[in-house]
N, C-alpha and C positions, 0 to 999 in steps of 0.2 A: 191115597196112603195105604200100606201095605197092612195088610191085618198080622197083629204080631204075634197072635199065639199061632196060626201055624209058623211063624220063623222060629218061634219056641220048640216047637214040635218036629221040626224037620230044617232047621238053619241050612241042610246042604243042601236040600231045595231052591231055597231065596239066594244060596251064592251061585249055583248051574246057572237061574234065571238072569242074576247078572252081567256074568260071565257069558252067555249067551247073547247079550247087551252090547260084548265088549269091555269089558272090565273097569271103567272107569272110574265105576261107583262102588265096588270093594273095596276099599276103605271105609265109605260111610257106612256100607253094609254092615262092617265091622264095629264101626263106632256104635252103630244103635245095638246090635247085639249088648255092646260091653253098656252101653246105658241103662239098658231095660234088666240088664242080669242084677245091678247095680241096686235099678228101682226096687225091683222084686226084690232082693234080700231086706233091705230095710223095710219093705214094706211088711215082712213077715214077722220082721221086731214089732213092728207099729203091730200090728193085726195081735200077735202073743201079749203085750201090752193091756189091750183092750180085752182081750178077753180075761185077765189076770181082773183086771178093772172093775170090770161087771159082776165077775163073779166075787170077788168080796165086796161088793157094795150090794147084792143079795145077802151077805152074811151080815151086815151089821143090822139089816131090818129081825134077822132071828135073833144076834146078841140081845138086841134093844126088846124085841117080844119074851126074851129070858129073862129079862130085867139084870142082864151083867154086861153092867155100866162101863165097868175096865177095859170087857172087848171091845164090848163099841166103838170106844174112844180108841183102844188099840188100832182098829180095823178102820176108823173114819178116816186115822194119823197116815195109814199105808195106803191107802185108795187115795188119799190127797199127793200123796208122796209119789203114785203112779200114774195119777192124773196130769203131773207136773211132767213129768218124763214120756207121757201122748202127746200131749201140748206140743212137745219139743218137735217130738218123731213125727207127726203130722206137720207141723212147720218146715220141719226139713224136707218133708216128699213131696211138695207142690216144684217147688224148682226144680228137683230131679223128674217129677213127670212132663215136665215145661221141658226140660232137656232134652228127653226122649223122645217126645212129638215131634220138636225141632229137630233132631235127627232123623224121622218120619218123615219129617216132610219137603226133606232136600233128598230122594230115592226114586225113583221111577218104579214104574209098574212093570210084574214081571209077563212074558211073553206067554200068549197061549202056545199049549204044544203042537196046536196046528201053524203056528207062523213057521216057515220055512228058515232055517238057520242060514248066519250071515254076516259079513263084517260092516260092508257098508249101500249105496245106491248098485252097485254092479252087481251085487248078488240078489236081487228083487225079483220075484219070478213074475213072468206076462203070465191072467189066468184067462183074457178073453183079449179077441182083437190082436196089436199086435201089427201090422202089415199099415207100411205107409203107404199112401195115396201116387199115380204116377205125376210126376211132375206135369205142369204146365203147358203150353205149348210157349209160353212166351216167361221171359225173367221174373220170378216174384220178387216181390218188394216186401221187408219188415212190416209191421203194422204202423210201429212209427212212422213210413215213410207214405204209406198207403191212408195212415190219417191225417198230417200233413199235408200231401196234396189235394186228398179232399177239404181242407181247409175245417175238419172235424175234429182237430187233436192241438193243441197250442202249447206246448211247454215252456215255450219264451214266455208267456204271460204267466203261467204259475210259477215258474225261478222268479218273476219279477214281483208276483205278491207273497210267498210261501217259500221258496228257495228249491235245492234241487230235489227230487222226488217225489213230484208233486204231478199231478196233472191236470188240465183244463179241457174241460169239453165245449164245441160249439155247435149252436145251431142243431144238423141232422147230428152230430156227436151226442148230444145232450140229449136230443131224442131217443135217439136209438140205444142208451144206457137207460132212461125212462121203460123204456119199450122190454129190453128183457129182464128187467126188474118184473113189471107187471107179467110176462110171459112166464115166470120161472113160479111166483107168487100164487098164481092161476090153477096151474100144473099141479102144484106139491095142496095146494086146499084139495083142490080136486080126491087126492089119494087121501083125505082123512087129517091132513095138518092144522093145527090151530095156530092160526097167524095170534103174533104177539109184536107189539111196538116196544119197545123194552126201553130204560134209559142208556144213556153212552155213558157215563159215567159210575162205577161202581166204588163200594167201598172194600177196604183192603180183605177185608172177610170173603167176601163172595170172589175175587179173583185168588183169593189161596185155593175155593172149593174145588175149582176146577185143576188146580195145579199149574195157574201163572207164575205164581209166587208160591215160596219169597225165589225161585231158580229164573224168573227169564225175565225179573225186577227193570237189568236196562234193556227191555228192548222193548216197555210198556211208557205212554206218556203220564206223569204223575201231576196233579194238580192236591191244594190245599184246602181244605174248607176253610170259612172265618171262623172265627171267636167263638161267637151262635151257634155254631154247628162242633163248635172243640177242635178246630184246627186240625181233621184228621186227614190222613192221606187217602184221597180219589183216583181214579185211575179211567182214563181214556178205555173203553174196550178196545179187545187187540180181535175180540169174532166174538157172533150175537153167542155162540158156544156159555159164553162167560154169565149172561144173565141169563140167558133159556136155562139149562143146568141147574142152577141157584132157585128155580121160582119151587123145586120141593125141598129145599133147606129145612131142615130141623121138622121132617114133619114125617110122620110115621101113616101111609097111603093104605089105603082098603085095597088089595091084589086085586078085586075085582074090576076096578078102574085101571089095569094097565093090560096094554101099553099107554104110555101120553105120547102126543105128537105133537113136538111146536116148531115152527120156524119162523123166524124173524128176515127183512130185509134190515139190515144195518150199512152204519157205515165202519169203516173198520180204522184202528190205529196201531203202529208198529213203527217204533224208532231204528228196527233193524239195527242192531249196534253191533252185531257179529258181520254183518253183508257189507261190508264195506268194497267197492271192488265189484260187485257181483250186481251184472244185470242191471247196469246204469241207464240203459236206453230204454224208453218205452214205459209197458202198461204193468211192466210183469214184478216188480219189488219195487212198489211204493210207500212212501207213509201212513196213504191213506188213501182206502180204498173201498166199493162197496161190494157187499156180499151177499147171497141170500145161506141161510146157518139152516139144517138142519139137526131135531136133538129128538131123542127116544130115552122116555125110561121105562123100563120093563123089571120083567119079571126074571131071577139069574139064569133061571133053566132056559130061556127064550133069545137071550142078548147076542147068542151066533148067530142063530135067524132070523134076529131083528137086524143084523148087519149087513147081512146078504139082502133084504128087501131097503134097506138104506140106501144101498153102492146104487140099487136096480134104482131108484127114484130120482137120484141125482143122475145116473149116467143117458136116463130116458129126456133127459133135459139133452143131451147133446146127440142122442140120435131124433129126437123131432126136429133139429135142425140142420142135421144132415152134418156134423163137425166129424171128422176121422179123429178115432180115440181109440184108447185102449183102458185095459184092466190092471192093474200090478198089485201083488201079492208084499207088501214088504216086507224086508227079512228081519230079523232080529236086531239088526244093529245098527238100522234106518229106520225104527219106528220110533212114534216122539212121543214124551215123557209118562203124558199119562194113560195111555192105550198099553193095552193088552194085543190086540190085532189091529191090524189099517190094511185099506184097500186106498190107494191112489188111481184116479183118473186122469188120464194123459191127452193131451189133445196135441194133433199134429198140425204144426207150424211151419207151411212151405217157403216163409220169407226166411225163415232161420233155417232150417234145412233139421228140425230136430223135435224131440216130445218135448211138451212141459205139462205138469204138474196143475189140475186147473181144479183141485177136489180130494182133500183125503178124509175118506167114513172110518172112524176109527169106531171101537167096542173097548171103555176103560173098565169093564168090568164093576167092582164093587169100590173101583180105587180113587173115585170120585167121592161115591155117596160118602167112604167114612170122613173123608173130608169135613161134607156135608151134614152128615149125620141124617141121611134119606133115606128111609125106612120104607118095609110094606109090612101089614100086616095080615095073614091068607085066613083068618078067621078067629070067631072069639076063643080068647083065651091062650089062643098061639102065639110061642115068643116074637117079635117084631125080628123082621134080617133086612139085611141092605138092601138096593135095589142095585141096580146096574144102568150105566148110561151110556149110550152109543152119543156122537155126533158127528156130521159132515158136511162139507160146503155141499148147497145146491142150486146153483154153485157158484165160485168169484164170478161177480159182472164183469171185474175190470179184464181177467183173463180170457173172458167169455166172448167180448167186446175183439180183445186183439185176434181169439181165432177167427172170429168170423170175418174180421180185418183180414185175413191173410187166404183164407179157405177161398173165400166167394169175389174176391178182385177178380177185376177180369183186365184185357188186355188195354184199354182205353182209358185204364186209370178209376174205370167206375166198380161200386160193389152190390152186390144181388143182393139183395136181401133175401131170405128163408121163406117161401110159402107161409109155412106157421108162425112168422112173426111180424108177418105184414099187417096183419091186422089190428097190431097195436102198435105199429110202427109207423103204419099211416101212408106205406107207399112201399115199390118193389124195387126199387134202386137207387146208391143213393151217385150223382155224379161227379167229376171232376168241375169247379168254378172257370166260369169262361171269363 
């Protein structure tokens, strides 16, 4: 959520930021403007109210110690009379601050002025890497078709218990997703992480904090509590992002304690309601998928820096493995909803012939916490400020999985496994079934 006294303070600010967006969301822009101007006036009646209030209900304690009775009762008759007219004006600013949060909260965060300006995926700058791998000697195959024949990948069985977008792993398939779970897991403890098991299910509070909701409502699975619990709405996680984020909800942090580091292995859920059409085949937009999340909160002044050693901890995941990838810078008008800056990692795909997308470390600045209301405090006595929250896959297994499907195939139909991940994989190749 965007902090609205600077929109108070500088509105053409928050409309450039926008607009630098893309524009889409100028109107809303507009409507919280015209809310919060709204709030603020009435709230200034309320506040002149109260202080009219207070200050003659000090006056009737002097009438009453002068012993004239007439004022008193004068002064008790018009304190009663503006007490009645607070009541009102205080009843009526709760739904106009309800309004305005609501409008808050359907806005995106605006861009740092290092993101490079842009309309959409074509204007993205490469800031490392970059250069595809030479082809093959021999025809690559999809992943799909490369798990398939190794008899590692079954989609016919997942359409037949879960429907389409689904996937099934077998045997070395099942392993070898075990395997860079534990490899990926290993790696990011190593650098300082605190593994966290977190639940799949959250409640509708903790998915607003991070800025699911209430903007990307259909493309989350929703389930209900019972009765016992009040019937509230639950929500499938769509990335461990969602509860890592959430575990400093409403808690005001000693500065000395940060940064925190958590990453979770999850599994992931996404009804994709806008993909319809897109990337039907294979490992790459599924319902559900797993992931390992990493998350950082820090300190404001630090959240660039903590971005730049994020991207480096997840991309170090794909050079122990030898994966051809890249860096990308997004621009302004491809970055999603609650980031300030993102970096994507690319990994090249020789059976498609093209990049994909297997990690973006975004930095959402402060535009989490007030969500959250995630505080630090840098010593006694100093006002509490927000924190800032970086997060980024480290990274999808299920993508992880197809590049290594595509990278390490060889001509016989069989696939090499990675030096570094043999040894939780349990073996160096895995081969075509005779």
């Amino acid at each position: 959520m965007l902090d609205l006294r600077s929109i108070r303070q500088d509105p053409e600010a928050a409309r450039r930021g926008i607009k630098d967006r893309g524009g889409r969301y100028l109107p809303a822009l507009e409507e919280l403007i015209a809310k919060d101007a709204e709030y603020r006036k009435k709230l200034a009646v309320v506040e002149e109210l109260r202080g009219r209030r207070n200050a003659q209900s000090k006056k009737i304690g002097a009438a009453m110690a002068a012993k004239d009775a007439a004022l008193a009762e004068s002064l008790k008759a018009e304190v009663g009379a503006l007490k009645k007219d607070l009541d009102a004006g205080e009843t009526g600013l709760k739904p106009l601050a309800e309004a305005v949060r609501g409008a808050a909260m359907g806005i995106p965060n605006l861009p740092h002025e290092s993101v490079p300006l842009g309309k959409g995926a074509e204007d993205n700058k490469v800031v490392r890497g970059g250069e595809a791998p030479p082809s093959p000697a021999f025809k690559a195959l999809d992943h799909h078709a490369v798990g398939e024949k190794l008899g590692i990948l079954d989609f016919a069985a997942a359409v037949k218990l879960s429907g389409s977008r689904f996937a099934l792993l077998r045997g070395a398939g099942a392993r070898l997703e075990r395997a860079l779970i534990s490899f990926m897991l290993e790696r990011h403890a190593a650098k300082g992480y605190e593994e966290i098991w977190p639940p799949y299910l959250v409640k509708r509070e903790i998915a607003e904090g991070t800025g699911q909701l209430p903007k990307f409502e259909p493309d989350l699975y929703k389930t209900t509590t019972g009765e016992e619990e009040g019937n509230k709405d639950m929500f499938l996680i769509p990335t461990a992002e969602v509860p890592l984020t959430n575990l400093v909800r409403e808690q005001i942090l000693n500065a000395a304690v940060l940064p925190l580091k958590f990453m979770a292995f999850t599994p992931c859920f996404r009804l994709e309601a806008g993909s319809y059409g897109k990337d039907v085949r294979g490992l790459i937009r599924v319902h559900q998928f797993d992931k390992v999340e990493l998350v950082w909160i820090t300190r404001p002044e630090e959240s660039l820096a903590a971005l730049e050693s994020l991207t480096a901890d997840a991309e170090a995941v794909l050079e122990a493995l030898g994966i051809p990838h890249r860096v990308v810078a997004l621009c302004t008008g491809d970055m999603g909803f609650s980031s300030r800056k993102t970096y994507d990692l690319e990994v090249w795909m020789p059976g498609e012939g093209k990049w994909r997308e297997i990690s973006s470390c975004s930095d959402c600045g402060d535009f989490q916490a007030r969500r959250m209301e995630a505080r630090l405090r840098r010593g006694p006595g100093t006002d509490p400020e927000f924190v800032h929250t970086l997060n980024g896959s480290g990274v999808a297994v299920g993508r992880l999985f197809a590049a290594l499907l595509e990278n390490c195939q060889q001509a016989d139909g069989s696939v090499v496994i990675p030096p570094a991940l043999v040894p939780h994989f349990g073996a160096e190749v895995i081969r075509p079934k005779t």
